[in-house]
C-alpha positions as CSV (number, residue, x, y, z in Angstrom):
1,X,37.7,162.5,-59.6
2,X,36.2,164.1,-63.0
3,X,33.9,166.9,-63.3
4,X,32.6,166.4,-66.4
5,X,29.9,163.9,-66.9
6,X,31.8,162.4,-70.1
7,X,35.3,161.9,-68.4
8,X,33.5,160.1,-65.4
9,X,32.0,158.0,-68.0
10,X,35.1,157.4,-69.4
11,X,36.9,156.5,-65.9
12,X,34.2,153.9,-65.3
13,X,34.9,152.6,-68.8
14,X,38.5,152.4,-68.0
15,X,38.3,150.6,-64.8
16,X,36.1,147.9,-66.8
17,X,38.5,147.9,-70.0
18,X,41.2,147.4,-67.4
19,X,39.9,144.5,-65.7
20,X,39.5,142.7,-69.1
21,X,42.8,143.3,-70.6
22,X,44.4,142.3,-66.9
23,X,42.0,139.0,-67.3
24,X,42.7,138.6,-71.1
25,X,47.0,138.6,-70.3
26,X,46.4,136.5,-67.1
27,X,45.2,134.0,-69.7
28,X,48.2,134.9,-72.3
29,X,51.0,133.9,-69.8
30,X,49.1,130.9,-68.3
31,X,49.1,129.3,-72.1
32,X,52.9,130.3,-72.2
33,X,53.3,128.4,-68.9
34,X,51.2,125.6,-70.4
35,X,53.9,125.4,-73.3
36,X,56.9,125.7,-71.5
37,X,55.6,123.3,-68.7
38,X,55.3,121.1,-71.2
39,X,58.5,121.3,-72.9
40,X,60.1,121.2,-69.5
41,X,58.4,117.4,-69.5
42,X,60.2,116.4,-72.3
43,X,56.9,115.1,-74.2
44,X,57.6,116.5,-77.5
45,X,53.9,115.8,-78.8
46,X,52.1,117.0,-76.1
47,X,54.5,120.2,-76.3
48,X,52.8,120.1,-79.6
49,X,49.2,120.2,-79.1
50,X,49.6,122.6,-76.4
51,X,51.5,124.8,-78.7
52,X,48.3,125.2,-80.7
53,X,46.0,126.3,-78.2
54,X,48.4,128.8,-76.8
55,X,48.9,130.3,-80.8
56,X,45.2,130.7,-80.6
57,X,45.3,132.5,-77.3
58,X,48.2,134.7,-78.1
59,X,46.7,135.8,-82.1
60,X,43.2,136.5,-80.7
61,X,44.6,138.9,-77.6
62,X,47.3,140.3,-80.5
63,X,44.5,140.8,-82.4
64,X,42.6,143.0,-79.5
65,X,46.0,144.8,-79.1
66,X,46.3,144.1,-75.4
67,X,49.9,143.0,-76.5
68,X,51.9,144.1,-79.9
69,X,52.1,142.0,-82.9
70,X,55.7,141.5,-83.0
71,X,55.3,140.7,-79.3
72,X,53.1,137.6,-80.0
73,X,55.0,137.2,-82.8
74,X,58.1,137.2,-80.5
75,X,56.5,134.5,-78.3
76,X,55.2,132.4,-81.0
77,X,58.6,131.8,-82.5
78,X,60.5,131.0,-79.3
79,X,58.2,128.6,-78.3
80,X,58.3,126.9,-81.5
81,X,62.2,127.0,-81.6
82,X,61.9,125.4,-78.2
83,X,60.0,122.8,-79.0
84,X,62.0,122.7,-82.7
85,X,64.8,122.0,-80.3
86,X,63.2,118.7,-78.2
87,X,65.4,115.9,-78.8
């Protein structure tokens, strides 16, 4: 444990900062899921609509930087090529 009054501060901040970003890409892969659940289903519009929610989810936890850009990015385009790809 830390000595100095400013790095126990910042070990209780961490734990905190570490619960959200664990809660924050819990919700990131579940809206992946959602997507590939849905393309596994074969419903090409509902594939759709749940494509939109799950671009939300991955640009606003990109945006915090609990993942990279060009990872969302990454995940973004596959999914769309996936559904791109329904017959």
């Amino acid at each position: 444990m830390a000595n100095i009054a400013s790095a126990r501060k910042r070990a209780r901040q961490s734990v905190r900062q570490n619960a959200q970003n664990s809660s924050q890409r819990s919700t990131l892969r579940t809206a992946i899921k959602s997507v590939r659940k849905a393309i596994g289903a074969g419903d090409k519009a509902a594939a759709t609509q749940v494509m939109q929610q799950a671009q939300s989810v991955i640009d606003r936890i990109s945006d915090k930087r609990i993942i990279h850009k060009n990872a969302a990015s990454r995940y973004k385009s596959r999914l769309a090529a996936a559904i791109k790809a329904m017959a």
